[in-house]
N, C-alpha and C positions, 0 to 999 in steps of 0.2 A: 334731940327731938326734931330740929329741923332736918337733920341725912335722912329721920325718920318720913317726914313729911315727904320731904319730896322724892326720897325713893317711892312711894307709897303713887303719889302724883303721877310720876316717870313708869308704872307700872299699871295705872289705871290709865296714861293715855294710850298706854300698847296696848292696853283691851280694848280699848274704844275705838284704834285706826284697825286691829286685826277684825274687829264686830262689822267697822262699816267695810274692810274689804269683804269681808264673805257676804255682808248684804248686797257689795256692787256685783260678785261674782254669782250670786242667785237672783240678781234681778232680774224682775219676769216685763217682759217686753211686750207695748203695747204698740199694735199694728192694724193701721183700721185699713179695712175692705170697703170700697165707696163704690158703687153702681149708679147707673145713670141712673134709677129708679127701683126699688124695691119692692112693685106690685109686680113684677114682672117674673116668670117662672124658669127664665133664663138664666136672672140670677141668683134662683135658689139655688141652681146648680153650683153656681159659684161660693155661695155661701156654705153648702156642705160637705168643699171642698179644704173652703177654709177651717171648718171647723174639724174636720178629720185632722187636720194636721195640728191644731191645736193640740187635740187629745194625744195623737203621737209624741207630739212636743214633751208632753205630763207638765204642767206648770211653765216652762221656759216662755212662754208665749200667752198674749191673749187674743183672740179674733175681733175686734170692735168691727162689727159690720153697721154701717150707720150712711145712708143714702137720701134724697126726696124719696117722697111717698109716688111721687109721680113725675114724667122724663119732663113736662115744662122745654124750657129754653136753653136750659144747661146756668142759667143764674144762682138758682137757689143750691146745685151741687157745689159752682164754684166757691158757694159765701161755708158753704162747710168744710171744705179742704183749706179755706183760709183761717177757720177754727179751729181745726184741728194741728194746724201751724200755733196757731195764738199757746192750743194748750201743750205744745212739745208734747204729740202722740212721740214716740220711737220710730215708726216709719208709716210709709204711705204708699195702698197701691190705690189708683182710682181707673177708674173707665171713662173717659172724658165723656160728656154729653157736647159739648161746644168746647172744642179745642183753642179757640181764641179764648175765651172766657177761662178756658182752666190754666192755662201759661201764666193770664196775667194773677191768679189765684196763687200758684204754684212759685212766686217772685223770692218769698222769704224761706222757703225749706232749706235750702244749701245753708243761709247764714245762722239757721237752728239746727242746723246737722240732722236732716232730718231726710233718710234716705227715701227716693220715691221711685215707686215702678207705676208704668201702665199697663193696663189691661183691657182686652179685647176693644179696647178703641185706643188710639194711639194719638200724641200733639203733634200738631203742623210741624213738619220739615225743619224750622226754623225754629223751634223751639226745643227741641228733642235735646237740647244740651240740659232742658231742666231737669230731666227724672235720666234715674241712671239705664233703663233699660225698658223695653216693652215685652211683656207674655200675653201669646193669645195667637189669635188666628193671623194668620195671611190672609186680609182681606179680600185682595185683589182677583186671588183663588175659588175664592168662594164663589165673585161674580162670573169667574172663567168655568166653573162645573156646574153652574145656573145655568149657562151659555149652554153649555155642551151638552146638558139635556135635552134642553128646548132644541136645538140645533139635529137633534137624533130622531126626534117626533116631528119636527117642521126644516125639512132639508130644503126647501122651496125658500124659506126665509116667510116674512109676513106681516102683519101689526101687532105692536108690542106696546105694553103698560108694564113699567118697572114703578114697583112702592116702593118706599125708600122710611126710613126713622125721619130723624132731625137732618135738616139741609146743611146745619154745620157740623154733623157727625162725621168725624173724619173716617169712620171704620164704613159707616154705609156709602159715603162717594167712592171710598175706595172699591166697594163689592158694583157699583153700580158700573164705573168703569173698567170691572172684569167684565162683567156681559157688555156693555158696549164695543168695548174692543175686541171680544171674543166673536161675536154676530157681524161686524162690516167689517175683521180681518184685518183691523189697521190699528197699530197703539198708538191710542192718545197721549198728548205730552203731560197732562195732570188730572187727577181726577175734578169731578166725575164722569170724565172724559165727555167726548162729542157726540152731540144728540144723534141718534137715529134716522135719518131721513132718504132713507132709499139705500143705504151702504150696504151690498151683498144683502139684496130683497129686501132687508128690513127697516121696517119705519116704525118710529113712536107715535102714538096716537095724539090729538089736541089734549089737554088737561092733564099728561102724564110731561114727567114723573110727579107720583103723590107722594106727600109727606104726611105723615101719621102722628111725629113726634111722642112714637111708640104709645100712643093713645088706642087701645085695642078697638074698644067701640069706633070709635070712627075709621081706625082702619076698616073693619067690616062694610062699613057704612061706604066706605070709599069703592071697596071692592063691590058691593052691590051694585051701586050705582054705575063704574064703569063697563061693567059686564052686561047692563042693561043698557045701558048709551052704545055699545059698541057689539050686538049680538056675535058676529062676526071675527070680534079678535083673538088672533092666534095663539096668543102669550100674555100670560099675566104671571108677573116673577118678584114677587116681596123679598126683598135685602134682609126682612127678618123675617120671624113667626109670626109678628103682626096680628094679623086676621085671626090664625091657629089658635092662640092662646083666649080664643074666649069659642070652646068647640063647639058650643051650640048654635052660637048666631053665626059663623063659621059654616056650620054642616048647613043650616037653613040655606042660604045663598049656593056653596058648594054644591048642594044635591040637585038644583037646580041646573047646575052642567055636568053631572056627572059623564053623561054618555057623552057629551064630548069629549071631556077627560078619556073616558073609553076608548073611543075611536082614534084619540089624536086628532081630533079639528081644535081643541084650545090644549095647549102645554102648560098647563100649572105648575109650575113647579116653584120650590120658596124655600128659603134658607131656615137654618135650625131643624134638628133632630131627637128634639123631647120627647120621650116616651110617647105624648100625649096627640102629638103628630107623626112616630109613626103609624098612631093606630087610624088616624085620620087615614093617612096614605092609604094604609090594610084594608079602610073602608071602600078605597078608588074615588075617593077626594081631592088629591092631588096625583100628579106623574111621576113627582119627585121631589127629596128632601136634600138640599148639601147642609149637612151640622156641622157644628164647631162642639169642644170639649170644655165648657164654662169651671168644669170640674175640676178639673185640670187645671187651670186658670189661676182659682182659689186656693188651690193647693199649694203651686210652686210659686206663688208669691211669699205665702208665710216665709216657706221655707229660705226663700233669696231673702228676705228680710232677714230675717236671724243671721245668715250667711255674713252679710252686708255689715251688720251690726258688731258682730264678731270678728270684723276683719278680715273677712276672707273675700275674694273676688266678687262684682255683681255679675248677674246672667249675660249668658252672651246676647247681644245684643243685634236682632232681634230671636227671642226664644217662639218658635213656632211649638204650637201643642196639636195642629194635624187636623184632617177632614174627615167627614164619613161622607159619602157620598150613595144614598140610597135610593133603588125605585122599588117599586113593588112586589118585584122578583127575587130582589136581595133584601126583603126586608126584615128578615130573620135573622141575617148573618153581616148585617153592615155596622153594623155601631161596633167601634173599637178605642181605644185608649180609658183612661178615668175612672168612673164611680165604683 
């Protein structure tokens, strides 16, 4: 009775360790997608990025997209990436809003094994040993085909107002000093490089650069204002969509320069390429769009997560996912990579 027993034993623990193996080996993997801000239409992109790959996935994966309702200071992102530490998600990509604030969030992932990428905003220099890799744009880029718009409509040089996000967003200092050093022809040694003042024609006006803290209304509110302080100014070049993403208080102000827009007496032109901005553009609202592929974004993180998770190499580091750069004339044929 007892060889009975415990062969019986000895036979139900091999069911029990081959049950929990095949449980380990179909466990479905949780990866949350954190954006500086979830009202934002930038990261829807990236969200249904995420979520294609999920459904590619069939089960191996879940999307947990979970962000602030609004970009704030980059605090309240950082206290949910340290939540998301607390409940051992499986991995983590975020967008920093305040790259100081997400490092010091980001402290305990390693020792929870708990793989992390960035996306379309990248951590300080100095901290990059935290997350194994970055996907998203070439910031710097962005501000460099900003530049080179404005620079093709205004070859004279002129007065300039760069918007900008959050002042500790490290992806918008970085776009900011592509057009600074693009316009006075000199690289600065860190972002957001050196202010404008006279370098190769061009000068920044008083009260710029503005911060939005991707607050759309008062972007608007900003762009009104300075456009009416400054009737005169050559350039006004938002680091993001800003303004764009709320189109009607947008067009209201917009349509009020259109002809110069027209003419080339003011270079509009603004990063991001949402459907929803190019048709602004189509309207002769702006001169020019440089996009980034948020799509794309969302995509290849799942999939570097999974990668990651399963032992296989992280992304090279940095993984660029590319620009579109559009005017009015290409704007049928410029958007390329993603959805």
């Amino acid at each position: 009775m007892l060889k009975y027993l415990l062969t019986t034993a000895i036979a139900a623990g091999a069911l029990i360790a081959a049950a929990s193996g095949a449980s380990a080996a179909d466990k479905k993997f949780t990866f949350a997608l954190v954006p500086k801000n979830t009202n934002n239409p930038f990261f829807d992109q990236a969200l249904a990025g995420c979520k294609k790959a999920e459904k590619e996935l069939a089960g191996k994966i879940e999307c947990l997209y979970i962000g602030p309702g609004e970009h704030g200071g980059g605090d309240e992102e950082a206290q949910i990436v340290a939540d998301l530490i607390t409940k051992k998600v499986d991995g983590i990509g975020v967008s920093p809003a305040n790259a100081a604030a997400m490092a010091a969030a980001l402290q305990g992932a390693k020792a929870a094994n708990i793989p992390v990428l960035t996306w379309d905003s990248d951590l300080l220099e100095k901290d990059k040993a935290l997350r194994a890799a970055y996907i998203g744009t070439h910031n710097y880029d962005i501000g460099v085909n900003i530049a080179k718009l404005v620079m093709q409509i205004k070859p004279k040089g002129g007065t300039i107002c760069i918007q900008s996000g959050g002042a500790a967003a490290a992806n918008h200092n970085e776009r900011m000093q592509g057009i600074r050093d693009t316009l006075s022809g000199k690289k600065s040694a860190e972002a957001p490089g050196e202010r404008l003042t006279g370098q190769n024609g061009w000068t920044e006006v008083a009260g710029c650069p503005l911060y939005t803290n991707d607050d759309f209304a008062v972007a608007n509110q900003q762009m009104e204002d300075i456009l009416n302080k400054y009737p005169d100014l050559d350039a006004f070049t938002p680091t993001g969509g800003f303004p764009q993403f709320l189109p009607d208080a947008y067009t209201k102000t917009a349509e009020k320069v259109k002809d110069k827009i027209a003419s080339g007496k003011l270079a509009l032109v603004v990063a991001d390429t949402l459907p929803v901005q190019i048709d602004l553009m189509k309207k002769g609202l702006s001169a020019g769009q440089v996009g980034q592929r948020p799509f794309e974004m969302g995509y290849k993180v799942m999939y570097s997560l999974l990668d990651m998770k399963e032992g296989k190499p992280a992304p090279k580091d940095p993984t660029y996912t590319g620009l579109d750069v559009c005017t009015p004339k290409t704007a049928d044929t410029c958007i390329g990579g993603g959805s």
